[in-house]
MARLUM-766978 format. One record per residue (C-alpha): residue number from 1; x, y, z. Coordinates in steps of 0.5 Angstrom, whole numbers. Layout:
N
{site NUM; {X; Y; Z}}
...
# end
This chain:
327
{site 1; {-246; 58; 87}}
{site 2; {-240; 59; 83}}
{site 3; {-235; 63; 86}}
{site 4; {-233; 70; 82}}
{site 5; {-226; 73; 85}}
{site 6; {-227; 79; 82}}
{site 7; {-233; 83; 79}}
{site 8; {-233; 88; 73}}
{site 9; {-233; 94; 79}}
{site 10; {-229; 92; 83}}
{site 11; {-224; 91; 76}}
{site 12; {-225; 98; 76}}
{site 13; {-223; 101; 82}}
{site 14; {-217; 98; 82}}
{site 15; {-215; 101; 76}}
{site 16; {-218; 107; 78}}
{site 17; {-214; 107; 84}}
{site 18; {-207; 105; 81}}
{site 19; {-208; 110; 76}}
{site 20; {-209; 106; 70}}
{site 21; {-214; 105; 65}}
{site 22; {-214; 98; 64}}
{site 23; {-211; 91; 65}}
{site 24; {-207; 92; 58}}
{site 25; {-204; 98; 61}}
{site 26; {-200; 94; 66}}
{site 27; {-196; 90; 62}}
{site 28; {-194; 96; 57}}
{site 29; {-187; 95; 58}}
{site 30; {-187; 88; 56}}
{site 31; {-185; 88; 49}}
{site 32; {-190; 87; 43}}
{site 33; {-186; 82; 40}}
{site 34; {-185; 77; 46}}
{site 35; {-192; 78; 48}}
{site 36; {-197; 70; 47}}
{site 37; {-202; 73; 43}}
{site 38; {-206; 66; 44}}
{site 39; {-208; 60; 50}}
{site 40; {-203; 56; 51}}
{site 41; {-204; 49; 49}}
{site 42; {-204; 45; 55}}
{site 43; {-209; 39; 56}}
{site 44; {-214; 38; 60}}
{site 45; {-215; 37; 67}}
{site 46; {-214; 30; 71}}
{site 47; {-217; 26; 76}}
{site 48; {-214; 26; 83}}
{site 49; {-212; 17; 81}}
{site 50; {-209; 20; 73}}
{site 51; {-204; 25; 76}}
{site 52; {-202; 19; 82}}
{site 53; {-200; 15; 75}}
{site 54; {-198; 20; 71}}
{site 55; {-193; 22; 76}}
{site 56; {-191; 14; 78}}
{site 57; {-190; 13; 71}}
{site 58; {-185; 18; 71}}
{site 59; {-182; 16; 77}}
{site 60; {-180; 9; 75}}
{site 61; {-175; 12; 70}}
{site 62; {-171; 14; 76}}
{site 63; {-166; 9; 76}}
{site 64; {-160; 13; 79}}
{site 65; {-159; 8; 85}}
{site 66; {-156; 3; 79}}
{site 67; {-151; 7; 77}}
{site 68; {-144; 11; 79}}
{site 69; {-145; 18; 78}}
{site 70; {-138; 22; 79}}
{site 71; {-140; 29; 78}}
{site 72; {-138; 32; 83}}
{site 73; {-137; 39; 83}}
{site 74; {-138; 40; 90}}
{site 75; {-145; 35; 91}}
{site 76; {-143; 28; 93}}
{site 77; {-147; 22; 93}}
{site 78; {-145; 19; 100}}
{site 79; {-148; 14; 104}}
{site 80; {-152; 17; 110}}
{site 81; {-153; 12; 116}}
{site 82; {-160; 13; 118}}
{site 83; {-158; 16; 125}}
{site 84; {-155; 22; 122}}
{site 85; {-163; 23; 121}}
{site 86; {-165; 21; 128}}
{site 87; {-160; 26; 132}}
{site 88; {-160; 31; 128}}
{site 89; {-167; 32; 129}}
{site 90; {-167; 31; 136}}
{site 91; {-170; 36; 141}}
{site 92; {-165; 40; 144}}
{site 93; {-161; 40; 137}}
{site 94; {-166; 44; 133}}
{site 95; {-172; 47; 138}}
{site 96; {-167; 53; 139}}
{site 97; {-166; 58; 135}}
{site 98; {-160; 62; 136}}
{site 99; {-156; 60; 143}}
{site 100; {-156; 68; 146}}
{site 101; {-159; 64; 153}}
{site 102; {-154; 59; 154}}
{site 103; {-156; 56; 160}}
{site 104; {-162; 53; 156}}
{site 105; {-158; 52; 150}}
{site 106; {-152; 47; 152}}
{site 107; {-155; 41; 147}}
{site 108; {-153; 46; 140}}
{site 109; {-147; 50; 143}}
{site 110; {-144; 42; 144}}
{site 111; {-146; 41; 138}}
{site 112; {-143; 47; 135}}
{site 113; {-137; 46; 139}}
{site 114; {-135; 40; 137}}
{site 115; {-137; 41; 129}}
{site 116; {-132; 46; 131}}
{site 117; {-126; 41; 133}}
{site 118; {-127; 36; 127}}
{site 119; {-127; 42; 122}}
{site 120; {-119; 45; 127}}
{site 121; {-117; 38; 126}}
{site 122; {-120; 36; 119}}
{site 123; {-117; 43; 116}}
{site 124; {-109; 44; 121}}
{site 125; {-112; 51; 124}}
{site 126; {-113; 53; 130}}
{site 127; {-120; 57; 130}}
{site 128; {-126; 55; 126}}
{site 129; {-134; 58; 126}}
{site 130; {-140; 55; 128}}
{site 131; {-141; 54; 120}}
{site 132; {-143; 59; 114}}
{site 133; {-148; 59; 109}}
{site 134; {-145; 53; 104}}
{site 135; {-139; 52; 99}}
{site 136; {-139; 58; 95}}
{site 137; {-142; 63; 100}}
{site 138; {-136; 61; 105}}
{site 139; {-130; 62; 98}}
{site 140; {-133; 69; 98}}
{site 141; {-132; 70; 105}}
{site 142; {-125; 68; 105}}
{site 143; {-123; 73; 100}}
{site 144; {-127; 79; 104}}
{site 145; {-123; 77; 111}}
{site 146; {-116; 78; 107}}
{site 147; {-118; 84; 105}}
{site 148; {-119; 86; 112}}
{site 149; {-113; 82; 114}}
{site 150; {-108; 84; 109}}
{site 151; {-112; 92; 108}}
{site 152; {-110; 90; 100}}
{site 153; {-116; 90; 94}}
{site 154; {-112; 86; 90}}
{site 155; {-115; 79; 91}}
{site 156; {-113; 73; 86}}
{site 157; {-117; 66; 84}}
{site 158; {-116; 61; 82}}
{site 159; {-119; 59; 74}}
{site 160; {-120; 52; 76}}
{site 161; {-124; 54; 82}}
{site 162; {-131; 52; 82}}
{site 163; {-134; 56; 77}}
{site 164; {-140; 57; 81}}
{site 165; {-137; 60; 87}}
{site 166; {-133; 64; 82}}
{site 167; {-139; 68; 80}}
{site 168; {-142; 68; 88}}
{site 169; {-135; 72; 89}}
{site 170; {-136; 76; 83}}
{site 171; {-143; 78; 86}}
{site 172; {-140; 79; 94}}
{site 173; {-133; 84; 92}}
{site 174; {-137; 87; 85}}
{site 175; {-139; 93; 89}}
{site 176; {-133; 93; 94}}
{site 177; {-127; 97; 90}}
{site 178; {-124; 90; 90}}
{site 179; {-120; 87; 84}}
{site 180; {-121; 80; 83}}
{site 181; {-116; 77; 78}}
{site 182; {-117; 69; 75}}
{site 183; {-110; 66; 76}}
{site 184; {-110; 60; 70}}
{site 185; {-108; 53; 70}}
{site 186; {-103; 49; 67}}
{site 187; {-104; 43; 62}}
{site 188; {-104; 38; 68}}
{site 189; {-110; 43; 71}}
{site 190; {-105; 45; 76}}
{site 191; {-104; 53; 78}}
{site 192; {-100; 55; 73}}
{site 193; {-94; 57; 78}}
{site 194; {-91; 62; 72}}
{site 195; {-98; 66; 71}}
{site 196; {-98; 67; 79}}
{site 197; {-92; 70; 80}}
{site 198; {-93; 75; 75}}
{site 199; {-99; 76; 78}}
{site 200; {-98; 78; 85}}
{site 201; {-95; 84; 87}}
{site 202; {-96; 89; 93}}
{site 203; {-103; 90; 93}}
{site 204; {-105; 83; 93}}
{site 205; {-108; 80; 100}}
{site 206; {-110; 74; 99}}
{site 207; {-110; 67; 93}}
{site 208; {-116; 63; 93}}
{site 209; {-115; 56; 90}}
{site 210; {-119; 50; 91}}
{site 211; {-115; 43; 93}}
{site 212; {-118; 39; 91}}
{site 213; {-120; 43; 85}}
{site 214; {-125; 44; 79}}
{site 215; {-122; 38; 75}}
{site 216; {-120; 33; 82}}
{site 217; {-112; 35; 81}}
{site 218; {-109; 36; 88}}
{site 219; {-105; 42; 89}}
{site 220; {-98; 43; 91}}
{site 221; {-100; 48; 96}}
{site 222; {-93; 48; 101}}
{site 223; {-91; 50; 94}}
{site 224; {-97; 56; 93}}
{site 225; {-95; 58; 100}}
{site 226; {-89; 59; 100}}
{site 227; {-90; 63; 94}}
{site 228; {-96; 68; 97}}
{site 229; {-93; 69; 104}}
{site 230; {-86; 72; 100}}
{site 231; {-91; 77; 97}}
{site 232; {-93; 78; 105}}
{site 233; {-101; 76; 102}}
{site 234; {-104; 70; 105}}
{site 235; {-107; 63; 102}}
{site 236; {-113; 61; 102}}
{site 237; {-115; 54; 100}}
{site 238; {-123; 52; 98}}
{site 239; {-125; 45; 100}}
{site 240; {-131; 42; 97}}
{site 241; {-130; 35; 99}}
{site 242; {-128; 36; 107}}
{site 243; {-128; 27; 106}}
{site 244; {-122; 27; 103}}
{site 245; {-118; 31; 108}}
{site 246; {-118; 24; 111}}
{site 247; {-114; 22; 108}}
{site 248; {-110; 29; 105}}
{site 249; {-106; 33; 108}}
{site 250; {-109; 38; 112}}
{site 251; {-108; 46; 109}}
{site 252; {-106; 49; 115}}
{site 253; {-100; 44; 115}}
{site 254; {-98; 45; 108}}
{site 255; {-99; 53; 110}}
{site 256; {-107; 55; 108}}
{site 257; {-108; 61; 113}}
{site 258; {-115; 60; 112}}
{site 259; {-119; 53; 109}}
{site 260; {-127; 54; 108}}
{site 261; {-132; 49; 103}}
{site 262; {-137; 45; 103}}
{site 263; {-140; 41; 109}}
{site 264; {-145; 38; 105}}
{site 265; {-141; 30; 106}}
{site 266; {-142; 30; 112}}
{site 267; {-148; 28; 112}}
{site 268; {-153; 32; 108}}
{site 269; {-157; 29; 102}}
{site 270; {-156; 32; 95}}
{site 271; {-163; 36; 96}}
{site 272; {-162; 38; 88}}
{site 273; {-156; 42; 89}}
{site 274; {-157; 45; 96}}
{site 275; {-158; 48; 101}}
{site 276; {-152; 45; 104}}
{site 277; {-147; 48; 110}}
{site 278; {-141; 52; 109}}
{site 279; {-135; 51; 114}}
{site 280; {-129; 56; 116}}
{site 281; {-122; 55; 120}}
{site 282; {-117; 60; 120}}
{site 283; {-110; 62; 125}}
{site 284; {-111; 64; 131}}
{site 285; {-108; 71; 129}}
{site 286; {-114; 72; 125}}
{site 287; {-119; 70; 129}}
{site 288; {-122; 77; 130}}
{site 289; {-123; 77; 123}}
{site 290; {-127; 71; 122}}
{site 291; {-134; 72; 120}}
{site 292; {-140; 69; 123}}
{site 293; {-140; 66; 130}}
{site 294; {-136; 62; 135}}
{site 295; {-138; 57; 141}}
{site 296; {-133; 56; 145}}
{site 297; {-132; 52; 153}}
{site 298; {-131; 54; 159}}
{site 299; {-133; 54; 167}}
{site 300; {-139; 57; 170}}
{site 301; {-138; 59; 177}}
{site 302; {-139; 53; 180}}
{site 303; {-134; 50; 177}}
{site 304; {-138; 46; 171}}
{site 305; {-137; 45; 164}}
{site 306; {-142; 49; 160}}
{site 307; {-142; 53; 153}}
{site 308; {-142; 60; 151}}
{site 309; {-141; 64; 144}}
{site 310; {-136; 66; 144}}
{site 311; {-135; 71; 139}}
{site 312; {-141; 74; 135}}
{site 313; {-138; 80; 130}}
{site 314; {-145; 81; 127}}
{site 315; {-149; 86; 124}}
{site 316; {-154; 84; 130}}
{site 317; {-149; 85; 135}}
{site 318; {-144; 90; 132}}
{site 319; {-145; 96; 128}}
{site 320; {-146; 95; 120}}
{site 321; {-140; 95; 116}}
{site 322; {-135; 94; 123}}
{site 323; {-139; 87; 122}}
{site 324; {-135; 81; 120}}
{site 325; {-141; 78; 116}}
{site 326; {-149; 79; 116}}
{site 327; {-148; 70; 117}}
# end
């Protein structure tokens, strides 16, 4: 018996009770001159055993482990030892949700915890979150917190930041009554010094730049620093490949107040392009304005080392725009 999804009756109280005449109706507001006049042109249907070859043979062009690929721009293709895999998909990692409970929850508030400690100590800050969304989302957060910081609207991004986390802060601030303004860069792919200082004035809060940046030069941010903190604004530093901290001078050291970027080296895989895990850390003086949650230590009444969240300045938790993030 063949299957009829839809009879000629049933077509007609549909459009009866949408308000509508015919199908064609629907589509009225697609114009006339993009519209297909005819079937597309594909070919015929395939066996179960044609597609498995038809898409083996595809897959034998796939050569990429031949090859040194320094693309870069904030994905990295990094070994991952196979037990990255195995602990984080053990039970008591990734069975809970949100920690609310913490007496039933130690595994993840550990984890989050010492997560935590490695971005303090990769970064030269104090405080850091449990993480943020990815790279860009966490760019786009940094600038928001030093508007709540400094109460400034003036916000100013490097050019030769990560043209995609540009566009993300575009989107965040685009309706916020913030100004974003790009400083250039010099010939050797540095912050131009000259375009930056003409650039801050009263209102600035916050410059953004990426170390290291788009073009893989190392800014001088002692230097950056020092200019910012003159003008009573803050540094914030995006950091898209956290590995080269090891062997880089931490911001915090050099005079970032705030440091966040893209975890993804830390053992996640490509993944085409996403998702990966946001990062951020901060000077203890800024911590009640550091989106997202906390995991901190402490004792519980017995004397024994337990862990809590201990900050969670949400919308969930707090009133909508009071919120740090809805992360």
């Amino acid at each position: 018996m063949s299957y009829i999804p839809i009879s000629d009756q049933d077509k007609k109280e549909m459009l009866a009770r949408i308000g509508v005449e015919t199908v064609e109706d629907l589509f009225c507001c697609i114009p006339e001159s993009v519209r297909l006049k005819s079937l597309l042109n594909l070919p015929g249907p395939l066996s179960e055993p044609e597609i498995l070859e038809y898409f083996e043979e595809r897959g034998r062009k796939n050569s990429y482990d031949c090859y040194l690929s320094f693309l870069g721009g904030g994905a990295y293709d990094h070994f991952i030892p196979a037990v990255v895999d195995y602990l984080s998909s053990r039970g008591e990692f990734v069975s809970p949700y949100t920690p609310y409970q913490p007496e039933v929850s130690q595994g993840t508030l550990q984890v989050i915890f010492e997560f935590q400690t490695l971005v303090c100590q990769l970064t030269g800050l104090d405080i850091a979150n449990a993480s943020l969304y990815d790279g860009a989302t966490g760019a786009a957060e940094a600038v928001l917190m030093a508007n709540r910081v400094k109460n400034k609207k003036r916000l100013l991004v490097a050019a030769n930041l990560n043209p995609q986390y540009r566009q993300v802060i575009y989107t965040y601030t685009r309706n916020l009554g913030l100004e974003v303004v790009e400083i250039p860069y010099d010939r050797m792919g540095r912050i131009d010094q000259k375009g930056l200082e003409s650039a801050l004035n009263s209102h600035t809060s916050v410059l953004l730049c990426q170390s290291p940046n788009y073009f893989g030069v190392v800014e001088d941010l002692q230097a950056l620093g020092q200019t910012v903190h003159g003008h009573d604004a803050l540094l914030a530093v995006v950091v898209s490949e956290p590995l080269s901290l090891g062997l880089l001078e931490a911001p915090g050291k050099l005079g970032a107040d705030i440091v966040t970027g893209e975890a993804q080296s830390f053992g996640l895989p490509l993944s085409y392009g996403g998702p990966y895990l946001g990062f951020m850390a901060c000077k203890k003086e800024f911590v009640r304005q550091l989106p997202g949650r906390i995991a901190g230590q402490t004792v519980d009444a017995e004397g024994r080392r337990g862990f809590v969240l201990t900050l969670s300045t949400r919308e969930q938790h707090i009133r909508r725009e009071k919120a740090t993030s809805n992360i």
